[in-house]
C-alpha positions as CSV (number, residue, x, y, z in Angstrom):
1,X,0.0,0.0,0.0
2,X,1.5,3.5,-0.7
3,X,1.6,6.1,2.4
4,X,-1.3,8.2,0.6
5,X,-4.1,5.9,0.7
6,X,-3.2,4.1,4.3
7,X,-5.5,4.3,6.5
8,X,-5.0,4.6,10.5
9,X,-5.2,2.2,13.0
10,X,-7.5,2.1,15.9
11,X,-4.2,2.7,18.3
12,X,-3.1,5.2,16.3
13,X,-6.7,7.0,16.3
14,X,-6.5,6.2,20.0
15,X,-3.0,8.0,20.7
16,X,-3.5,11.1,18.9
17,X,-5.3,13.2,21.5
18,X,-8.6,15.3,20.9
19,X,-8.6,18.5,20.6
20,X,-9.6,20.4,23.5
21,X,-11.1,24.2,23.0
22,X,-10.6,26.7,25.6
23,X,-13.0,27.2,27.8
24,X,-14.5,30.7,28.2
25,X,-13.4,32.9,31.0
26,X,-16.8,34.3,32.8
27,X,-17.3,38.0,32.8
28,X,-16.1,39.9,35.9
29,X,-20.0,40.6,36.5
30,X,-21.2,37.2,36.3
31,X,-18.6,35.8,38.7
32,X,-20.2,38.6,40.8
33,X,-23.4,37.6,40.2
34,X,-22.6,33.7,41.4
35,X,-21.0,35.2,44.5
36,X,-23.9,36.9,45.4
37,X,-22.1,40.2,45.2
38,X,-23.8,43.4,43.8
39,X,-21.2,44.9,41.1
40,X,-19.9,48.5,43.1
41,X,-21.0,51.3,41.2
42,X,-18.6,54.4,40.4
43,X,-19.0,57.1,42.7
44,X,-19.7,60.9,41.3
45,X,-17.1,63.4,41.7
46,X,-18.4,66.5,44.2
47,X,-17.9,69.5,43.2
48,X,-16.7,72.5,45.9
49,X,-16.8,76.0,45.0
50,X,-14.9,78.8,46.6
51,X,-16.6,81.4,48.5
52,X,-15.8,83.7,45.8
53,X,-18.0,81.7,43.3
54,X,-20.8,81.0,45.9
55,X,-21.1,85.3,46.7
56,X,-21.4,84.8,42.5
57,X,-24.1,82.4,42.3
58,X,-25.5,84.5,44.5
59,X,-25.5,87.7,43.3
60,X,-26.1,86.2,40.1
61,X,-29.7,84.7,41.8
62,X,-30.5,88.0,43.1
63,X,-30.0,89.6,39.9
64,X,-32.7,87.4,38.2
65,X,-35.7,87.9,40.7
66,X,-35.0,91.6,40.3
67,X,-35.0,91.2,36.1
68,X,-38.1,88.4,36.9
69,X,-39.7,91.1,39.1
70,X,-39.3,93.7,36.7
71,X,-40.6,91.8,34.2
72,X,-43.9,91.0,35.9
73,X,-44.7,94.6,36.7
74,X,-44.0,95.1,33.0
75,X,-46.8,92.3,31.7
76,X,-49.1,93.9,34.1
77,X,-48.5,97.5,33.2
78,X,-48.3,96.6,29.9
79,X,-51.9,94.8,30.6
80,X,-54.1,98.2,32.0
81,X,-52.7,100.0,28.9
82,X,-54.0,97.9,26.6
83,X,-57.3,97.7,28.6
84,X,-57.1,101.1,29.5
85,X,-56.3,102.4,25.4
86,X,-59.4,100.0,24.6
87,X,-61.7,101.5,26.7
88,X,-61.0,104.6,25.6
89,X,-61.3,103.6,21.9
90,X,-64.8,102.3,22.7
91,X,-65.6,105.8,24.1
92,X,-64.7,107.8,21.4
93,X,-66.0,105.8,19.1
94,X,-69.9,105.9,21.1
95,X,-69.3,109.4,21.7
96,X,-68.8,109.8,17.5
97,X,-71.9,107.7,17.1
98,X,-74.0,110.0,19.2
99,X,-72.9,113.0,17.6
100,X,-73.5,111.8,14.1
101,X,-77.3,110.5,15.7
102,X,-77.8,114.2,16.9
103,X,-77.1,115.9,13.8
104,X,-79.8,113.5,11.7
105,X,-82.8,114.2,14.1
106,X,-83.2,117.2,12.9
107,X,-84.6,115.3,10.0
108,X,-86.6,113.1,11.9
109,X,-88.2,116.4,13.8
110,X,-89.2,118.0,10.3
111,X,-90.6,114.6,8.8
112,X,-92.6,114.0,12.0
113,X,-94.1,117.8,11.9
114,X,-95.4,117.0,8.3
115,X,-96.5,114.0,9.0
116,X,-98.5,115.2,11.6
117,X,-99.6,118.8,9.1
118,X,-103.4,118.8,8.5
119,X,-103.7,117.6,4.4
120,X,-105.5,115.0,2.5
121,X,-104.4,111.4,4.2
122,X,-104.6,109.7,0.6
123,X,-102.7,112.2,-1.2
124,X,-99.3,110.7,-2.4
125,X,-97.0,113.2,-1.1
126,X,-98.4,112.5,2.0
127,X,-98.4,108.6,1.6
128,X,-94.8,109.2,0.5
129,X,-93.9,111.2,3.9
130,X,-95.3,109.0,6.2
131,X,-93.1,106.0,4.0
132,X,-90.4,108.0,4.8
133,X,-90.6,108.7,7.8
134,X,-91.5,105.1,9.0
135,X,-88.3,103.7,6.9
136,X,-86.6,106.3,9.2
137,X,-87.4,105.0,12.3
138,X,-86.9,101.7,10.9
139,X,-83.3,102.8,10.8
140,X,-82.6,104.5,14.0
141,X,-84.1,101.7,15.5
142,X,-81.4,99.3,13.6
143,X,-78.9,101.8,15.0
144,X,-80.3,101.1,18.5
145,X,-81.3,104.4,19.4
146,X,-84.5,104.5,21.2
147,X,-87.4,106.9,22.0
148,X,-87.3,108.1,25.5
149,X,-91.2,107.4,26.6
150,X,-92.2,110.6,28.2
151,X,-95.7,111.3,27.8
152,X,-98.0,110.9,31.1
153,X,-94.7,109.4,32.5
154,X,-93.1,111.0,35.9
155,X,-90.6,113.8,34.9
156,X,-87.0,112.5,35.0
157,X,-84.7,115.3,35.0
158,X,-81.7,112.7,33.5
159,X,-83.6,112.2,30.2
160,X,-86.1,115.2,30.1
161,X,-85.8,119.1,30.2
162,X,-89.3,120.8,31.3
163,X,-89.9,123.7,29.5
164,X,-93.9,124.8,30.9
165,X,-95.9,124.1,33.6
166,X,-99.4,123.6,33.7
167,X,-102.1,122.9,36.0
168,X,-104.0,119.5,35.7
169,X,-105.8,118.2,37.8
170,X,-106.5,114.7,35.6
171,X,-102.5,114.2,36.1
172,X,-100.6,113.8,39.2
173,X,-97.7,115.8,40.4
174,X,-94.7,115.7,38.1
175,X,-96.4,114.0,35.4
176,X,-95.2,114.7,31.6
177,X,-98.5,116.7,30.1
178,X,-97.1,117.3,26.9
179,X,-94.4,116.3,24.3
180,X,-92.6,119.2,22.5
181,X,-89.5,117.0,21.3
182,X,-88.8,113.8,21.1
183,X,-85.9,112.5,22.9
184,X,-83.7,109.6,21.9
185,X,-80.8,107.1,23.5
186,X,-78.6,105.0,22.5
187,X,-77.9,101.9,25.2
188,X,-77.4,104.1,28.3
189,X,-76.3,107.4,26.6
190,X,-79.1,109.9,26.2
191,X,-78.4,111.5,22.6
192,X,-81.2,114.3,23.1
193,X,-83.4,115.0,25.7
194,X,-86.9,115.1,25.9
195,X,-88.7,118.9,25.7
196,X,-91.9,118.5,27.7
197,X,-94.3,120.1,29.6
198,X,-95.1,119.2,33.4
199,X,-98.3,118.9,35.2
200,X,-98.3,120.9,38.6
């Protein structure tokens, strides 16, 4: 037999030794672990400050409650001017709505006189005034200005100015007798007071 194709023998099989891996080291933890030891953890590094950097920290605290401080009183004043600025806004504008009411009742007085003139009922210009006039109150009323009631109502010196007196004994004391002018509001504003007469 050549040396290539030769096969071994069982004592030769038996003699070479088996190879043997090497067996794996356990981790540092694990060997902890089977102890029944709890792995030490690192301890953190203090810090220490001088005295020097602690009067900073400090002074450097103070500092921001005063800025916080400041800052609060700003939002706030900051706050009443903006309500304050809106109010005011409001106001003028009211007060420009009532002036603009004021100027157009003169209109309204001259359509209720000739409504109220003596005159054919079915003629057309008087149709046509009374159209007018009722598509004028139509509008004030859209505006929300109101008629101050005043007839046979008790006189109110906030919403009325009494221009006679008269004697009537069918009203009571103080009682509007009769209507000269309308007067008109708007919410709580009076835009014209009422010229009346009073009962005595």
């Amino acid at each position: 037999m050549s040396e290539e194709t030769k096969q071994p023998t069982p004592e030769e099989v038996e003699e070479t030794p088996a190879q043997q891996e090497p067996a794996e080291e356990p981790a540092p933890e694990e060997e902890a672990e089977k102890a029944g030891k709890k792995p030490k953890k690192k301890r953190e590094k203090g810090y220490t400050f001088t005295r020097e950097q602690v009067e900073q920290m400090e002074l450097a605290a103070k500092q921001l409650e005063s800025v916080k401080d400041q800052f609060v009183r700003l939002t706030a004043e900051y706050e009443n001017y903006r309500k304050r600025t809106a109010k005011e806004k409001d106001g003028l504008y009211q007060d420009a709505r009532v002036d603009t009411i004021r100027e157009f009742l003169a209109v309204y007085d001259n359509l209720e006189r000739a409504c109220a003139a003596e005159g054919d009922d079915d003629s057309p210009h008087k149709k046509g005034l009374v159209m007018i006039f009722h598509q004028y109150q139509e509008i004030l009323k859209k505006l929300g200005v109101e008629e101050i009631a005043a007839l046979g109502q008790p006189f109110d010196p906030e919403t009325m100015n009494a221009v006679m007196h008269t004697d009537d004994e069918t009203l009571g004391e103080n009682v509007v007798a009769q209507v000269f002018q309308a007067g008109f509001r708007l919410g709580d504003k009076v835009v014209r007071h009422a010229i009346v007469q009073v009962a005595n």
